[in-house]
C-alpha positions in Angstrom: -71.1 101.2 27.2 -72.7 100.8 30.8 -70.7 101.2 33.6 -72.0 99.7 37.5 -72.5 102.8 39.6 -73.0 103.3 43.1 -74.0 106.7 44.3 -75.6 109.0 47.4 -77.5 112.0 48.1 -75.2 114.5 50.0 -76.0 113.5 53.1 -76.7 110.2 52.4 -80.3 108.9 53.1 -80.7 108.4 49.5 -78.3 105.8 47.7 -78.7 104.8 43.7 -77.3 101.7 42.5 -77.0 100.1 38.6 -75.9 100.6 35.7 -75.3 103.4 34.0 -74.5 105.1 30.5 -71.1 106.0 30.3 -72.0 109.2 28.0 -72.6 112.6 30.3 -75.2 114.5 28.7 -75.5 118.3 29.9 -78.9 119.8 29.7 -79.0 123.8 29.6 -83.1 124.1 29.9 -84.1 126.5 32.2 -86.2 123.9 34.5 -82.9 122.1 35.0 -80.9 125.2 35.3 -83.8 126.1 38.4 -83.4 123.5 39.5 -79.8 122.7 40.0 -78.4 126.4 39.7 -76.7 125.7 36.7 -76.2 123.4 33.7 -77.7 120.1 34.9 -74.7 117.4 34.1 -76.4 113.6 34.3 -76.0 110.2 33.1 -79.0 107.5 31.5 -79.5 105.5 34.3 -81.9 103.4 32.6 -85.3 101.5 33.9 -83.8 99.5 36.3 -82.1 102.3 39.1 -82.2 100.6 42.5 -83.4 103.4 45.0 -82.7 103.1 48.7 -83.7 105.4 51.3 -87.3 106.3 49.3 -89.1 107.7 52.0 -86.6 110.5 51.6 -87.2 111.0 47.8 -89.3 113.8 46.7 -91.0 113.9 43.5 -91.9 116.8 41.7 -93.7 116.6 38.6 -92.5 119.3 35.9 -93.9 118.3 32.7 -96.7 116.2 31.5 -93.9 113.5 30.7 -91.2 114.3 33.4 -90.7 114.1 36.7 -88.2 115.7 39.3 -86.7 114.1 42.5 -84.6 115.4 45.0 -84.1 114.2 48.5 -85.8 115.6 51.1 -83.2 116.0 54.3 -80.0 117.7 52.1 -81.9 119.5 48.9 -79.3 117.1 46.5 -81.0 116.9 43.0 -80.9 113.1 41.9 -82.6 112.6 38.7 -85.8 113.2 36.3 -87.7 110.5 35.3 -89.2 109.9 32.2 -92.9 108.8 32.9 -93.1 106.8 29.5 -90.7 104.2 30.1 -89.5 105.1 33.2 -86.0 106.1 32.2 -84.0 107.9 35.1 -81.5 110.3 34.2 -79.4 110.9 36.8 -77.3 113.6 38.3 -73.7 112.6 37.4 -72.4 114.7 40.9 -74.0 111.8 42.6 -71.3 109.3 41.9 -68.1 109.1 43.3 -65.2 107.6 41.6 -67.0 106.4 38.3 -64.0 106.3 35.7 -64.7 105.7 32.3 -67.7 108.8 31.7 -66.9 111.1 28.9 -68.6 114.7 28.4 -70.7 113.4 25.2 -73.8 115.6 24.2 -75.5 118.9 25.0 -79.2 119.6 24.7 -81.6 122.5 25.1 -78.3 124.4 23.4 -80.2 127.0 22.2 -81.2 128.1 25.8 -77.6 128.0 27.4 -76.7 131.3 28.9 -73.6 133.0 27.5 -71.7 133.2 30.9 -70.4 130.1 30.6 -69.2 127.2 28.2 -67.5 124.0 27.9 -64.4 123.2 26.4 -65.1 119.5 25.6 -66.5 118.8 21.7 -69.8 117.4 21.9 -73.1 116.8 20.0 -75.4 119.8 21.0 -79.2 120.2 19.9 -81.7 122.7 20.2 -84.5 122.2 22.1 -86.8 121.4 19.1 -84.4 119.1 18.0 -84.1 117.1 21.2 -88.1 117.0 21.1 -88.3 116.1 17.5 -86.2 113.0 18.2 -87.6 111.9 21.7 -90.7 113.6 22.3 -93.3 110.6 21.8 -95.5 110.8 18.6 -99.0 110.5 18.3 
């Protein structure tokens, strides 16, 4: 089920708009955990994010098919992009007062460190697993 979001950057030069899944993933790779200081909680924002406030976004690209933004005035980590089909997944935290989202799936399991876990029961894969299944074949 989608659900029309509205979100911002922490201080607010950046602001996301659409639609997005109402399934939070949590990702426990350890890009995502450099990147955010933790476990990186998001939702699929789709192909169609509105982005205002771009000349703010940075972009850092972390993987041959992924890329990293994050806004440039507060540090606030917004989403990764898939290059393929330009699928954002973005950082749940962003959005305020979006009811609805359930704690769904957890990937990259196999990498979480054991100082921490979540209560909620959820669909967790590996890393090779999440690969296997999205990783695009040749």
């Amino acid at each position: 089920m989608k659900l029309p979001a509205d979100g911002r950057c922490l201080c607010g030069a950046v602001t996301l708009s659409g639609e997005v899944e109402s399934k939070v993933g949590v990702c426990h790779c350890s890009m995502c955990r450099q990147w955010v200081g933790g476990p990186f909680l998001a939702v699929d924002g789709g192909t169609e994010l509105t982005i205002s406030g771009e000349q703010h976004v940075e972009r850092f690209a972390s993987s041959e098919w992924a890329e990293r933004a994050f806004c440039k005035k507060c540090g606030s980590a917004l989403f990764y992009r898939l290059k393929q089909n330009n699928q954002h997944i973005v950082s749940a935290g962003l959005f305020d007062d979006l009811d609805g989202l359930t704690l769904d799936h957890q990937i990259f399991i196999d990498e979480k460190p054991h100082y921490y876990s979540f209560a909620n029961q959820t669909h967790n894969m590996t890393g090779a697993e999440v690969f296997a299944q999205f990783a695009p074949q040749d």
